[in-house]
Phi, psi and omega in degrees: 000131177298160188286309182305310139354268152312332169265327172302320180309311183299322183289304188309290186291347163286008205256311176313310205260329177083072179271334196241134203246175165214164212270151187288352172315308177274337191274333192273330187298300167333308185280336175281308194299275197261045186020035195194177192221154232291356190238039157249296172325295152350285191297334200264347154295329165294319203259321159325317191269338159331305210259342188252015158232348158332134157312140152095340168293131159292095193326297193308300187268007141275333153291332179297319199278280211281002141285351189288162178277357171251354151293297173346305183292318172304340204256307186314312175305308212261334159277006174272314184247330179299151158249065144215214228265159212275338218267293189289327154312301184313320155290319172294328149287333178275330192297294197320313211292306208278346177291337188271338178303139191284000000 
């Protein structure tokens, strides 16, 4: 199993099960600023570091695309109201890794 492979899964069950919590305060700020709670913020910091450290990537122009806020927001959207499946992660990352390639 690929490594890319291996963090989507890992974004995925943290984005299902919520391992990681914050006292409610921080969890509301959070949740204002960044419409999402603190293991969406996690998967999508995994999958940044993932794809803008692969061999064969354009570094520059994977940081420019999955830093912009609006990818952020989309990637955000979509582990927030969507459902899914350990499959469509996997994909959705292998999709990320492959747009970025040299």
């Amino acid at each position: 199993m690929s490594q890319t492979k291996k963090l989507a899964l890992l974004c995925y069950w943290i984005i299902k099960y919520k391992p990681f919590i914050q006292n409610r305060n921080i969890a509301e700020r959070c949740y204002k600023k960044n419409k999402c709670t603190i293991n969406e913020l996690i998967a999508l910091f995994i999958i940044k570091i993932d794809i803008t450290n692969l061999p064969n990537v354009d570094y520059n122009k994977a940081m420019r695309a999955l830093y912009s806020s609006e990818m952020e927001t989309s990637l955000i959207h979509t582990f927030m109201h969507t459902d899914t499946t350990k499959e469509s992660m996997i994909q959705l990352v292998f999709s990320l890794e492959m747009a970025f390639k040299v």
